[in-house]
C-alpha positions as CSV (number, residue, x, y, z in Angstrom):
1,X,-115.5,-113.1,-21.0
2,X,-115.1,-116.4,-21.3
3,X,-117.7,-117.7,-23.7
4,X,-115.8,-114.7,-25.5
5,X,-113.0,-116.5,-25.9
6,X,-114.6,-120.0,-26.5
7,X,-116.7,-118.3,-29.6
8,X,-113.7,-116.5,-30.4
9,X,-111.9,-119.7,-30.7
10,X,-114.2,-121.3,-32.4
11,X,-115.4,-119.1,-35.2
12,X,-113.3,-119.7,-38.8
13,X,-110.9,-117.0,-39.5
14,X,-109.7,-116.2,-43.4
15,X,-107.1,-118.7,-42.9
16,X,-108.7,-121.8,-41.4
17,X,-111.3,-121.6,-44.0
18,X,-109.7,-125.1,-45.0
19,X,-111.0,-126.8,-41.8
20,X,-114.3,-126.1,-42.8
21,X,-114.0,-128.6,-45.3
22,X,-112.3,-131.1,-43.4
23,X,-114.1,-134.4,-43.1
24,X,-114.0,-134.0,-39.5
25,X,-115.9,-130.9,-39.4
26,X,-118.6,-132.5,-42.0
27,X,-119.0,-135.4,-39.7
28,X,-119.4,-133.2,-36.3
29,X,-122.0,-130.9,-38.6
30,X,-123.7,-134.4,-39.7
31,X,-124.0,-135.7,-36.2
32,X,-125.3,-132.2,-34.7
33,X,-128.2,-132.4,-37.2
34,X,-128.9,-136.1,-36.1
35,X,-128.6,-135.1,-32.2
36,X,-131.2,-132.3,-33.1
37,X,-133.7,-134.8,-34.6
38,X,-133.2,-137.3,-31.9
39,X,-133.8,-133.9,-29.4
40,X,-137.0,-133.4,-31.3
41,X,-138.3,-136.6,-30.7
42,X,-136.9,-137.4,-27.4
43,X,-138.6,-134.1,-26.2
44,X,-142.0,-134.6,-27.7
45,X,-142.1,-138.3,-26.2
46,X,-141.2,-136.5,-23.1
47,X,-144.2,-133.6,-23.5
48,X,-141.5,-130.7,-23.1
49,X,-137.9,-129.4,-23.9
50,X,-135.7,-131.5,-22.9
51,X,-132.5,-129.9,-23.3
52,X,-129.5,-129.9,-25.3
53,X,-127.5,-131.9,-22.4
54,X,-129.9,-134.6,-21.6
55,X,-130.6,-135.0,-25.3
56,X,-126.9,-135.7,-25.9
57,X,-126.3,-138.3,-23.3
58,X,-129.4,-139.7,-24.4
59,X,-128.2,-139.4,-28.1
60,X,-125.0,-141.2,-26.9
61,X,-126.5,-144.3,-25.0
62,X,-128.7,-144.9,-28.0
63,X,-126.2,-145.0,-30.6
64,X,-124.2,-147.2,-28.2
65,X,-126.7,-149.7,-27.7
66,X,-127.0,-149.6,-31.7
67,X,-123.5,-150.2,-31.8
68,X,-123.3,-153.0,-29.9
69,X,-126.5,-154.9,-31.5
């Protein structure tokens, strides 16, 4: 029921088309194709799936330490 909701929620309706097109939406689309990659190769380094979760916080420390260099 509630994943339900949450996709419910989440899914465009006629009238918030416009979000779709909303820089922030493009961005969060932009950086869920980079996380994907960097699951991809994180996983195969690993020799298995890693998962969406440990991908992401490894996703996160990596662009921080690029962020800080």
């Amino acid at each position: 029921m509630i994943r339900h909701r949450i996709l419910s929620a989440t899914a465009p309706r006629g009238d918030d088309a416009w979000v779709q097109k909303t820089m922030l939406v493009r961005r969060g689309q932009q950086m869920r194709s980079e996380l994907d990659v960097h699951k991809w190769y994180e996983s195969e380094k690993a020799g298995c799936d890693i998962g969406l979760h440990r991908a992401t916080i490894s996703y996160v420390m990596h662009q921080a330490l690029l962020r800080r260099e």
